[in-house]
N, C-alpha and C positions, 0 to 999 in steps of 0.2 A: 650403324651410324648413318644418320643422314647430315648431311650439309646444305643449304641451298644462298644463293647470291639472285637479287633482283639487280638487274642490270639499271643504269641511271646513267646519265650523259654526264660526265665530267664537264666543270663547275669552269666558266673562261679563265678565271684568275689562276686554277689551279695548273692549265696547260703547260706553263713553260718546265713547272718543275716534272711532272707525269712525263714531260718530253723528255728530259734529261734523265731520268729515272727506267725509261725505258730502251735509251741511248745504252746505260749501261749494260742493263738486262740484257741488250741484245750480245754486246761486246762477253758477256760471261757464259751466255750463249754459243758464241763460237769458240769460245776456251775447253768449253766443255767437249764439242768436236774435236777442238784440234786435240786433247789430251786422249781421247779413245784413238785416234788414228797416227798421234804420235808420241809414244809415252815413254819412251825414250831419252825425247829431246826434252821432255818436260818434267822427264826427273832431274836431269841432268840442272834445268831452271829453277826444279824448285829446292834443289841442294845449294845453288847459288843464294836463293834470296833468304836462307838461313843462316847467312854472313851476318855476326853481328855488328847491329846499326855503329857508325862512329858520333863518340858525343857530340852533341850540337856545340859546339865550340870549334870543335875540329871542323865540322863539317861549315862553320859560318867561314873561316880562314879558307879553305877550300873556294867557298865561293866568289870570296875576295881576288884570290888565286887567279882562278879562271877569269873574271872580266878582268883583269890584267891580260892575261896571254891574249883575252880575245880582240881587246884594243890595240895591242902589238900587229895581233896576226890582221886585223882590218887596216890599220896600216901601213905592213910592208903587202899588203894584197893591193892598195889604193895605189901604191908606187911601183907598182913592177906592169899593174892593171892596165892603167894609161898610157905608157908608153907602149905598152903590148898592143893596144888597141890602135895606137896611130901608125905601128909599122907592122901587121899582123903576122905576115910573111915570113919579116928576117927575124924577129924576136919571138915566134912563135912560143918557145920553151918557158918563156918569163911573162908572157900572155896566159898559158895553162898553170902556170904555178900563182900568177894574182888571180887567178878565178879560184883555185882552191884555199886561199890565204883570206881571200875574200870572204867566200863562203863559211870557213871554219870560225873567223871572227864574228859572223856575227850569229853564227851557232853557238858561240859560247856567252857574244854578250844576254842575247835573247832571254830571258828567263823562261824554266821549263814549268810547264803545269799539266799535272794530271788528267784526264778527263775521258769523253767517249770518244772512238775513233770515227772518223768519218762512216765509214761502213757503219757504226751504231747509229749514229746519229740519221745516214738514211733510212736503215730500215723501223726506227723508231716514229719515222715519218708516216709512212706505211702503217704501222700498230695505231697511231693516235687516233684516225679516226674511227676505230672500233672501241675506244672509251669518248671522244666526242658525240659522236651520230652510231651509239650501238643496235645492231641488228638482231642481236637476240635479246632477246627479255627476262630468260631467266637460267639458270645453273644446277646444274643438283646435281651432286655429289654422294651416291648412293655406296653400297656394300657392292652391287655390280659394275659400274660404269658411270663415264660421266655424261650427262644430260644434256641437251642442249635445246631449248626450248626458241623459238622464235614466231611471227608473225606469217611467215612460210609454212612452218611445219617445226617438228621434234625429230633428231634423230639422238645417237649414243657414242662417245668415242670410248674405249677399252682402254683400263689403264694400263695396257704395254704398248699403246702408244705413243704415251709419253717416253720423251729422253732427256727431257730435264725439269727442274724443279727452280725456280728462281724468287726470292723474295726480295724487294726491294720496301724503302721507309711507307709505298701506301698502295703498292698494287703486288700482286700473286701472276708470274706468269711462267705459263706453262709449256714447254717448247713441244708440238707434236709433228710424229716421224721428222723428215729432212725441213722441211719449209715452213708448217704450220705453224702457229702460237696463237695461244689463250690468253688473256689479258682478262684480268678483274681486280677489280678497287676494293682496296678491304672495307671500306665505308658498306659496300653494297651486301654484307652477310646476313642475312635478316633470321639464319636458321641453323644452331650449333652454335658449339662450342670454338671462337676462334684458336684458342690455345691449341686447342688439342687437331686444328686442320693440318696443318702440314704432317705431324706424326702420321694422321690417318693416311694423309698421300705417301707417306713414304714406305710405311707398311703394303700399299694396295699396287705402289710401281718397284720397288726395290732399288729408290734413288736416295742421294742422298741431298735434303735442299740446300739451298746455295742461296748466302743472302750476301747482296750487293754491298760496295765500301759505301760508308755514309757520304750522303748529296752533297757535292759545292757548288756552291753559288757563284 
């Protein structure tokens, strides 16, 4: 089976989500390391997140719950804060307990959102200009190895050296050894069967691919 991708500069409008899309990529990226080097800890996380969900009803009082305490706890954090701060010395104790009163208030008023972590979101930075201004031109994706075709020259990377498989809603990317990654837009397949791409990769690295949580906006 062959596959091949014509590489094509990614389209202005489409940036911000490619960015975000690859923000995650990277963050599932490092899941994937941290689960080979700690599997331990991450059985242990993924027994927890098999807690079944509480109904959204529960969980809306819940939330209600909480910006209560957090209005409380900003509160008596505001009042103990102030004066901690005009006499720092003698009130020391009721200075460090309004900076935690403080802080916990308005961790709880805050609302939380899912998203890429910083670490993703830099190294997504990093990745974008290799679907902006790409330097190779073409992919192929042979029964030996994969291709890399560019305006320098061709060389080959071997599929054991990939160590992950990552699919997100419109690019395929490929983590190799520690540092590297592959990035390509599925728009760009001009040769194959997409269906049946990722099977062929996981057959030819013995991974298993990993597709990102769906994009928020």
């Amino acid at each position: 089976m062959v596959l091949n991708f014509r590489l094509t500069p990614a389209q202005a409008e489409d940036v911000p989500q490619l960015r975000r899309e690859l923000a995650q990529a990277m963050d599932k990226r490092l899941e994937v390391h941290s689960r080979q080097t700690m599997p331990g800890l991450w059985s242990l996380t993924d027994r927890l997140n098999r807690t079944p969900r509480a109904p959204e009803k529960v969980l809306k009082r819940r939330r209600v719950r909480y910006r209560i305490y957090g209005a409380l706890l900003l509160l008596l954090g505001l009042f103990l804060l102030i004066p901690g701060l005009m006499e720092p010395k003698e009130l020391a104790w009721p200075l460090a307990a309004g900076v935690l009163a403080t802080f916990s208030g308005v961790r709880l008023l805050l609302p939380r959102r899912r998203g890429p972590t910083h670490r993703g979101w830099r190294q997504a930075e990093t990745l974008l200009k290799s679907l902006t201004e790409p330097t190779a031109k073409e992919v192929e994706f042979s029964d030996a190895a994969i291709g890399i075709r560019s305006d320098d020259g061709s060389f080959q990377v071997l599929y054991e050296a990939v160590n992950a498989l990552i699919e997100t809603e419109r690019l395929y990317v490929f983590s190799v050894l520690e540092r590297s990654a592959l990035v390509l837009q599925k728009k760009d397949l001009v040769k194959g069967d997409a269906a049946a791409f990722l099977p062929f990769l996981s057959e030819k690295t013995g991974l298993i691919p990993i597709k990102t949580d769906a994009v928020m906006e």
